[in-house]
C-alpha positions as CSV (number, residue, x, y, z in Angstrom):
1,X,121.6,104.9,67.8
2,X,123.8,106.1,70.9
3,X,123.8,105.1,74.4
4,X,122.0,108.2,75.3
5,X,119.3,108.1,72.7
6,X,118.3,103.9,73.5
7,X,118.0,105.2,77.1
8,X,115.9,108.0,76.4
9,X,113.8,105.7,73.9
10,X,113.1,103.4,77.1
11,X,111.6,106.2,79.1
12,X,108.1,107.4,79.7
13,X,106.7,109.3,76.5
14,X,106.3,112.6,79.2
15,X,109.6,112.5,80.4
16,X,111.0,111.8,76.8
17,X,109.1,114.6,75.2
18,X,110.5,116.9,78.2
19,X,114.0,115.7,77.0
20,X,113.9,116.6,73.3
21,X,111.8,119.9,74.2
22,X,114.5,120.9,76.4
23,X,117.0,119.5,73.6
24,X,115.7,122.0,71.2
25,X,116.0,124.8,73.7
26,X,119.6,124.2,74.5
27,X,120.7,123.6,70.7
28,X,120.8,127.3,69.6
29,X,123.0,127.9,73.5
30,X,125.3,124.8,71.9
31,X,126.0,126.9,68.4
32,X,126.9,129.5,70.4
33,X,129.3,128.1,72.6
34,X,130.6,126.0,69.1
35,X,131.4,128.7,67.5
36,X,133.4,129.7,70.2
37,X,137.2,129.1,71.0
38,X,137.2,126.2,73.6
39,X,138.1,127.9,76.9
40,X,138.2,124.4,78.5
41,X,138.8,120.8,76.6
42,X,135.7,119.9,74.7
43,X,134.2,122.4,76.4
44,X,132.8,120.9,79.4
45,X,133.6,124.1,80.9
46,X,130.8,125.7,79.2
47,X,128.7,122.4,79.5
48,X,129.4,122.5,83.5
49,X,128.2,125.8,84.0
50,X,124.9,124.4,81.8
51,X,124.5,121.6,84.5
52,X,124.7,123.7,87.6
53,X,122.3,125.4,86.9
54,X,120.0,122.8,87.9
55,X,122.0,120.4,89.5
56,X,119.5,118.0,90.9
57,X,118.6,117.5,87.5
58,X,122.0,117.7,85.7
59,X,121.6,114.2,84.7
60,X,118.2,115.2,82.8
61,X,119.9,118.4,81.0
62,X,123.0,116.1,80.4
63,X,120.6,114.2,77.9
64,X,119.3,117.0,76.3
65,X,122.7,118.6,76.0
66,X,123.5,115.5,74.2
67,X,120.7,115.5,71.9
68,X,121.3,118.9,71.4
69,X,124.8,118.0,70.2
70,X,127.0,118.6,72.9
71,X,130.7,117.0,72.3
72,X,130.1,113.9,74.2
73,X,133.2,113.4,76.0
74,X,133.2,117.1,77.1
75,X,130.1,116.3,78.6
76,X,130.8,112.9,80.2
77,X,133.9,115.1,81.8
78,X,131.8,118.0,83.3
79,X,128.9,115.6,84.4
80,X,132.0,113.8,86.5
81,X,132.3,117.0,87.8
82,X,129.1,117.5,89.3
């Protein structure tokens, strides 16, 4: 089990349902961008224009992303960003 996932485990069941819901949105985005050619390292480019979006809640959308299966050291980088 990652970091991400024990955290999210330890949250309330609302706020962890609204994690994997949104999760399941972004996966389908994720393949996209995948199947891309990285524009950016790890794409954190792509995963930084995700997070600002919302970015009093990028921290929220960060976990999804990485349930979703976002590369997790392209996200750490464009979460550093924010």
């Amino acid at each position: 089990m990652t970091k991400a996932q024990t955290f999210v485990d330890g949250l309330s069941p609302e706020l962890k349902q609204a994690i994997l819901n949104m999760a399941e949105t972004l996966r389908p985005v994720l393949d996209e961008i995948h199947e891309q050619t990285p524009t950016t390292q790890k794409y954190y480019g792509d995963y930084f224009k995700i997070l600002s979006y919302r970015p009093e809640q990028h921290k929220v959308i960060a976990l999804a992303l990485l349930y979703a299966g976002a590369n997790p050291d392209g996200l750490e980088a464009a979460v550093k960003l924010m």
